[in-house]
C-alpha positions in Angstrom: -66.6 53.8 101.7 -64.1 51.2 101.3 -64.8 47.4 101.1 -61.9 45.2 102.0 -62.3 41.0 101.5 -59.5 38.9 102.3 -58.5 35.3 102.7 -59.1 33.7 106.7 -61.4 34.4 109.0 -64.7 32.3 109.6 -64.2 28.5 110.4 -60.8 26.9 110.3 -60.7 24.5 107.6 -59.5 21.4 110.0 -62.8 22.6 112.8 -64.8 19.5 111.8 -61.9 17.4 111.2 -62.7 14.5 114.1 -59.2 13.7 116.2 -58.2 10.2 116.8 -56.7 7.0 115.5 -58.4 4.8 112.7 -57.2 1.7 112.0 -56.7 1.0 108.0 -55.2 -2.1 106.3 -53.4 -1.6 103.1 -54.9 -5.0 101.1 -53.1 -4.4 97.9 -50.6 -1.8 96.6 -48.7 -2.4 93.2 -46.9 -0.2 90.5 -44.2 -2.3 87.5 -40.5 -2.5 89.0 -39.3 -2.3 85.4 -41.1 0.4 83.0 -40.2 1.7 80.0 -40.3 5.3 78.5 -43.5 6.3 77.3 -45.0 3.1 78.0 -48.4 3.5 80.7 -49.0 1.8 84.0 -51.2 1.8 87.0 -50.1 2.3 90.3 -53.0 0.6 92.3 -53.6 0.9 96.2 -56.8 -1.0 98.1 -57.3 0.1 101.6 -59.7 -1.2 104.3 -61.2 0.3 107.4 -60.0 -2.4 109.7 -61.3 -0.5 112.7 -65.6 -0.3 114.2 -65.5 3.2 112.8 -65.9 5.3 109.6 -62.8 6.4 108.3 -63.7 10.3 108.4 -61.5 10.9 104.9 -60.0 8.5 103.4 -56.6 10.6 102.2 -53.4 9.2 100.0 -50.5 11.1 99.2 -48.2 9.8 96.5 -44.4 11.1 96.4 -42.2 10.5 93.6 -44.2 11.4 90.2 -41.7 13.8 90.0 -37.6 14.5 91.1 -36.5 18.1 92.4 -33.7 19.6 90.3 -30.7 21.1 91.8 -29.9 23.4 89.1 -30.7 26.6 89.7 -31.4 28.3 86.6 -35.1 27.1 86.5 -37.9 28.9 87.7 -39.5 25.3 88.4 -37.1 22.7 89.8 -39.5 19.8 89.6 -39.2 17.7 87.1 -41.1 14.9 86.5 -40.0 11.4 86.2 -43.9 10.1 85.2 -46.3 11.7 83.8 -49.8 11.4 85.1 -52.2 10.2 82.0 -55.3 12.3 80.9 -58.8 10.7 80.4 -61.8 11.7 78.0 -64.9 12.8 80.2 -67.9 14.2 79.0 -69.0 17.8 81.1 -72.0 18.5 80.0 -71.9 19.0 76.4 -68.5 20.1 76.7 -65.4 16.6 75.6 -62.7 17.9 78.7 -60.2 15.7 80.0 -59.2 14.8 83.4 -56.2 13.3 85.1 -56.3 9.6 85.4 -56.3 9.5 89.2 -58.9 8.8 91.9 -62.2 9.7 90.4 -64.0 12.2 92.9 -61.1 12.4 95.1 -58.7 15.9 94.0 -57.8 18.5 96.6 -55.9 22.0 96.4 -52.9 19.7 98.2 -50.0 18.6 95.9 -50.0 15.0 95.4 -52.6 14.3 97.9 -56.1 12.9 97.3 -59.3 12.4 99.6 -62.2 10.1 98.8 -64.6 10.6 101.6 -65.8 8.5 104.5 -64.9 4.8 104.4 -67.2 2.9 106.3 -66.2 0.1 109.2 -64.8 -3.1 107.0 -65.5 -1.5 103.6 -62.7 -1.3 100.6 -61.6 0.9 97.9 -59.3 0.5 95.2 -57.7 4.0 94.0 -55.6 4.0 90.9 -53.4 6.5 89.0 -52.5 6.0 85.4 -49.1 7.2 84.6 -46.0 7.2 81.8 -42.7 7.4 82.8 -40.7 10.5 80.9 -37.5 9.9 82.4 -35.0 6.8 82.4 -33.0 5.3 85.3 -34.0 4.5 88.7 -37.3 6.0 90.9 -39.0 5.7 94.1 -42.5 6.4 94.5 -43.6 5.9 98.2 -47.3 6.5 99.5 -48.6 6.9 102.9 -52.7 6.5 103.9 -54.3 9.2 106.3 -57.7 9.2 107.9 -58.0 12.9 107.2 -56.5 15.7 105.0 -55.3 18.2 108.3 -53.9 15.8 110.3 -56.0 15.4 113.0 -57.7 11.9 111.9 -54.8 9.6 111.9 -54.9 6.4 109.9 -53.3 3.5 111.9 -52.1 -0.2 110.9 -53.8 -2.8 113.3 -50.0 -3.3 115.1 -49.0 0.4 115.3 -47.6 2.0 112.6 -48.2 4.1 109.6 -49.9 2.7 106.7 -47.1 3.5 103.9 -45.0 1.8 101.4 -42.8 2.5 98.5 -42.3 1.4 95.2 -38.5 1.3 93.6 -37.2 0.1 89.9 -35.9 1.0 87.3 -37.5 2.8 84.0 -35.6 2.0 81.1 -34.1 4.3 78.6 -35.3 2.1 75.7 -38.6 3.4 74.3 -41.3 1.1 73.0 -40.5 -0.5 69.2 -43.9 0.7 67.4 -43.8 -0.3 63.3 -46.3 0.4 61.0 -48.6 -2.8 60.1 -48.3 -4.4 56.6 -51.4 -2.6 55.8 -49.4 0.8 55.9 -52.0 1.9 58.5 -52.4 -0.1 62.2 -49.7 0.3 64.7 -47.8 -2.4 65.8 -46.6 -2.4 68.9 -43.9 -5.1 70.7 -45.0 -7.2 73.6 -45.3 -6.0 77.0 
């Protein structure tokens, strides 16, 4: 007897996706114009459910952590242009660490994350910790979904589609770091 298993089948992952418009706000979105290299920021984005009902899935993709090569020689042609930071978390009694994004909110998409329901007026903050690696000018741009397939649509209160985009410039001068008169601490320059 042969046993075959295979990916499909069963329930489609978008079945109990609820379809429809839900109106979002974006209250705050923010990321440096100028960065350096190998210096951190945040990139910071507070959405509201503007609308009377739960916001099924609150979902944000991010574009622009990383630039697609045209050479091609590599086997990977993305490249990135920031780095997203690591932080220490404790699993069990096991020290691992996690990518400074939305706690609680990673999916199998690239560059997309979904933090759950977001109830009628409520708020969240979500905030990704990066470095830049590479010099000259980016564009990271963003867009807000009620739902990760598509069917529940975030909305802006006038029409629209709750995006944005960030643009600057990260300079090719790295951080000045000295060792302290005490031939130990670090100093760094001013931000």
């Amino acid at each position: 007897m042969i046993a075959a298993a295979g990916c499909g089948g069963g329930e489609r992952q978008d079945e109990s996706e609820p379809e429809g418009d839900f109106e979002v706000e974006v209250v705050d979105a923010s990321f440096p114009s100028k960065q350096k290299l190998a210096r951190p920021s945040e990139l910071e984005l507070t959405v509201r459910n503007a609308g009377s009902e739960a916001v099924p899935n609150l979902t944000v993709t991010v574009d622009g952590f990383g630039r697609r090569s045209e050479d091609t020689d590599l086997a990977d042609p993305t490249r990135p242009v920031f780095a997203v930071n690591g932080q220490p978390v404790q699993i069990g009694t096991f020290a691992e660490a996690r990518d400074a994004t939305p706690r609680g909110c990673d999916t199998a998409f690239v560059n997309t994350w979904a933090c759950g329901p977001l109830e009628p007026d409520g708020e969240r903050t979500l905030r990704w910790s990066v470095t830049a690696v590479k010099s000259g000018p980016y564009e990271i741009s963003y867009r807000v979904a009620a739902g990760v397939h598509g069917k529940a649509r975030a909305v802006l209160a006038g029409g629209g589609a709750p995006e944005g985009a960030f643009s600057g410039e990260v300079s090719a001068r790295a951080n000045r770091t000295l060792v302290g008169p005490d031939g130990r601490s670090v100093v760094k320059e001013p931000q």
